[in-house]
C-alpha positions as CSV (number, residue, x, y, z in Angstrom):
1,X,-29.8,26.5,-12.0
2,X,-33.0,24.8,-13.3
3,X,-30.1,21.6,-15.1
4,X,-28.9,21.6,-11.9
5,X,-32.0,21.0,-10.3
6,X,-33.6,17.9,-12.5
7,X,-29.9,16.6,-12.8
8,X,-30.2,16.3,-8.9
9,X,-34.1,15.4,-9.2
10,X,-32.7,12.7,-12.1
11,X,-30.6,11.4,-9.7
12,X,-32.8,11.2,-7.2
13,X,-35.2,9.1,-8.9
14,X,-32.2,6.9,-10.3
15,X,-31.3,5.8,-6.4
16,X,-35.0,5.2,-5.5
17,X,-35.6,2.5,-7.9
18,X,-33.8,-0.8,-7.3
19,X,-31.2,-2.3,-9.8
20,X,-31.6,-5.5,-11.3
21,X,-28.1,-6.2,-10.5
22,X,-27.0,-9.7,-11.1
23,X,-24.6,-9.4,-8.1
24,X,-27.4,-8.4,-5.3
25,X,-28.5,-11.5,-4.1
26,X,-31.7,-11.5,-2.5
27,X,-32.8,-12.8,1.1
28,X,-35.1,-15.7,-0.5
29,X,-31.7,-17.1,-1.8
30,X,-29.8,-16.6,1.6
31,X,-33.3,-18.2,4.0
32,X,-33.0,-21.2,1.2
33,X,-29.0,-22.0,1.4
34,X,-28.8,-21.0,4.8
35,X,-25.9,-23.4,5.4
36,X,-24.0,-21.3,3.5
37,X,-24.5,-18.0,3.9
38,X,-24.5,-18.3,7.9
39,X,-22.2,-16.3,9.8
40,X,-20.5,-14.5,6.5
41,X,-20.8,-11.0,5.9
42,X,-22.7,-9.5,3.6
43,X,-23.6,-5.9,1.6
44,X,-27.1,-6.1,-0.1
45,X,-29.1,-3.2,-1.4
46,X,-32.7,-2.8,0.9
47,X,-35.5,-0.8,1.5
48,X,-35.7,0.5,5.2
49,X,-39.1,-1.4,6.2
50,X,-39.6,-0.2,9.8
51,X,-37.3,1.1,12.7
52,X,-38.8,0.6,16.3
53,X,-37.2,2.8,19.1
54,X,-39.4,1.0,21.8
55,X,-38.3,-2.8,21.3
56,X,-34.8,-1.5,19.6
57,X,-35.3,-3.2,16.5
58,X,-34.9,-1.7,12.9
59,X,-36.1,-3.9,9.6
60,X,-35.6,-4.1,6.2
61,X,-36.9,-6.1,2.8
62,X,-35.7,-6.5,-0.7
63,X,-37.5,-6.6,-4.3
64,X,-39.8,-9.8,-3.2
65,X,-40.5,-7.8,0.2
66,X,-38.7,-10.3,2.5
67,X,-37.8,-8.6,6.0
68,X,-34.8,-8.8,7.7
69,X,-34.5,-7.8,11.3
70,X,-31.7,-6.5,13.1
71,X,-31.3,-6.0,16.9
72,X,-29.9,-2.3,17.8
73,X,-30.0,-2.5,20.9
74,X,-26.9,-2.1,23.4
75,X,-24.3,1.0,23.8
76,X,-21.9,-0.5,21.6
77,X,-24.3,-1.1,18.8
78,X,-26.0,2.8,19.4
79,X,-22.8,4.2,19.2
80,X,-21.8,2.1,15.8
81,X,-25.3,3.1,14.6
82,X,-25.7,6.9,16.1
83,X,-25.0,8.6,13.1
84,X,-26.9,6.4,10.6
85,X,-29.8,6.7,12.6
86,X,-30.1,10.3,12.7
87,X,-31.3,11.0,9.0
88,X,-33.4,7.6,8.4
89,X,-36.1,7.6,6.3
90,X,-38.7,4.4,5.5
91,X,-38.8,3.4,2.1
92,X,-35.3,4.6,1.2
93,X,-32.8,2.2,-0.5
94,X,-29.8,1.8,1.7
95,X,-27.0,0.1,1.0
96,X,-26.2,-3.0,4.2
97,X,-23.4,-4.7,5.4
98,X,-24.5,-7.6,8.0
99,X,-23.2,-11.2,9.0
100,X,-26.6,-13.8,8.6
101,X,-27.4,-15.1,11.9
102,X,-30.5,-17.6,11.5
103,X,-33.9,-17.3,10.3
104,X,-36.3,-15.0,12.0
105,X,-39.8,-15.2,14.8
106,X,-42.1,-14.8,11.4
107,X,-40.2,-16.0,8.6
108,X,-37.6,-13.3,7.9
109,X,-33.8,-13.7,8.0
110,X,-31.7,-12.0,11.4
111,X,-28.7,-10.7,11.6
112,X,-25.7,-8.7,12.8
113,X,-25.8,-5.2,11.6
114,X,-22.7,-3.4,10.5
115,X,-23.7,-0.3,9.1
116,X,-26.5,1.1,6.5
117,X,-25.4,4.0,4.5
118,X,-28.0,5.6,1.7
119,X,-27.6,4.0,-1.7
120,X,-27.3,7.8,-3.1
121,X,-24.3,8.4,-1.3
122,X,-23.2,5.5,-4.2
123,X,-24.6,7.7,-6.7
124,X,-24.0,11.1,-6.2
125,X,-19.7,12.0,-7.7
């Protein structure tokens, strides 16, 4: 019982710290070839920033702490979203699949989200 537990805590701790993977590009890269990247889908590896029920608007950032905004808003989008947003916690890695729309109000990057799905989901056999 007490391997189980610290191979879970090990774990645990393993999905909560960011890879240095050479294939996660980050948002700096996307804001500065823009051009390219707009309107293509892509699955990066972010921290849940914020998620604002009044405005419907839900935000993350990578390792350099650039946001990323998406719009939730809409029944088609809730329904897409319901279940992701039931167990959502700030500050957990979660794996995202978007399509780049522009640059953002403040300086961030928008887009079109797909889905979000916990990065320990990856880990965990």
């Amino acid at each position: 019982m007490k391997k189980l537990l610290i191979a879970i805590l090990f774990i645990l701790y393993q999905s909560t710290s960011f890879s240095a993977e050479s294939d996660n590009i980050l948002i700096s890269d996307i804001i500065a070839n823009i051009d390219n990247y707009k309107n293509q889908t892509i699955t990066l590896n972010l921290r849940l920033k914020h998620v604002d029920k009044i405005f419907e608007k839900i935000v993350f950032y990578d390792t350099e702490n650039i946001d990323i905004e998406f719009d939730i808003s809409g029944k088609v989008k809730k329904k897409l979203l319901a279940k992701n947003l039931i167990n959502i916690h700030e500050g957990m890695v979660y794996r995202v699949k978007f399509t780049v729309i522009g640059f953002g109000a403040i300086g961030g990057l928008t887009g079109d989200l797909h889905e979000f799905v916990p990065l320990i989901f990856d880990k965990i056999p």
